[in-house]
C-alpha positions in Angstrom: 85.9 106.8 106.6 86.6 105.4 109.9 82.9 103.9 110.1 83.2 103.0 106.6 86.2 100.6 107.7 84.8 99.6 111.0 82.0 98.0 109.3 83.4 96.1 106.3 86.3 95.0 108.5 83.5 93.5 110.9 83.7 90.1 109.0 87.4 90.2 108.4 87.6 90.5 112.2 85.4 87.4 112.6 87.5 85.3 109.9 90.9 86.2 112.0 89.9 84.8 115.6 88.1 82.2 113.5 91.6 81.2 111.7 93.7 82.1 115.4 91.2 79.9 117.4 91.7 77.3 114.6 96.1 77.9 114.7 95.6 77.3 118.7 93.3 74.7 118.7 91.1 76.4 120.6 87.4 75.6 119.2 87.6 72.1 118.7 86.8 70.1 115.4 87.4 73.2 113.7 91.2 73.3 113.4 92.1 70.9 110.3 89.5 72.4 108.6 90.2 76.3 108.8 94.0 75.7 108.8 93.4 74.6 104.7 91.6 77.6 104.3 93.3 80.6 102.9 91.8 83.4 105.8 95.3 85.7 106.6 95.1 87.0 103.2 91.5 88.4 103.3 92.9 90.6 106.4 95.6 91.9 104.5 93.3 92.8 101.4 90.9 94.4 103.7 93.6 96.6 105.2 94.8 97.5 101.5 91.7 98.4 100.6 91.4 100.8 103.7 95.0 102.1 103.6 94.6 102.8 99.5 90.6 104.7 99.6 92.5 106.8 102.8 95.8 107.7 101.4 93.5 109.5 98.2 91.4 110.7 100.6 94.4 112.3 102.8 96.2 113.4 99.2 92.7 115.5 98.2 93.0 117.0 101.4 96.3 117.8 101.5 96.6 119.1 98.0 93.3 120.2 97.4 93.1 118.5 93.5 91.2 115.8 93.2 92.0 114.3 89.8 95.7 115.3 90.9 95.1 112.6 94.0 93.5 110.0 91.6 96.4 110.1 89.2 99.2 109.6 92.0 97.2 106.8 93.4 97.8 104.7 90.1 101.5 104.1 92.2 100.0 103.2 94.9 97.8 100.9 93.4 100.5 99.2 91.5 102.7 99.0 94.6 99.7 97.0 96.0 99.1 94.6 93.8 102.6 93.3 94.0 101.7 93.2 97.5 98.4 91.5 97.4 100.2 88.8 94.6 102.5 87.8 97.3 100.3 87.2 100.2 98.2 85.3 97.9 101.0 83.1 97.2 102.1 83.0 100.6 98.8 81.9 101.4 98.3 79.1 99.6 
């Protein structure tokens, strides 16, 4: 899981410096472009993503029932979809 994460979260990395450096002004001619763009969200669906496929791992460990761990996930799922709505919104 954890390799699994490291490398889709290698480009969500790269889009966060790319969006700090632009916040700071750091890399120049970049920063009036990137600030439009809509990058803090992708970090946050990213770590959703992660968190979610973990916790139904951790609940199939824990409890050892597989459909059992899908079917409390749906809560989870919904409780993160309100969550991805409003960092979408915020981001924008």
């Amino acid at each position: 899981m954890f390799a699994i994460a490291t490398a889709s979260g290698a480009g969500v990395i790269r889009k966060m410096v790319e969006v700090h450096e632009a916040r700071h002004e750091l890399k120049r001619g970049s920063a009036g472009f990137l600030r439009t763009m809509a990058g803090w969200s992708m970090i946050g669906f990213w770590g959703m993503a992660v968190w979610f496929a973990a916790t139904i791992i951790g609940d199939w460990g824990a409890s050892g029932d597989p459909g059992g761990a899908v079917a409390r996930s749906w809560l989870r799922l919904e409780i993160l979809l309100h969550i991805a709505s409003a960092l979408s919104e915020a981001d924008s």
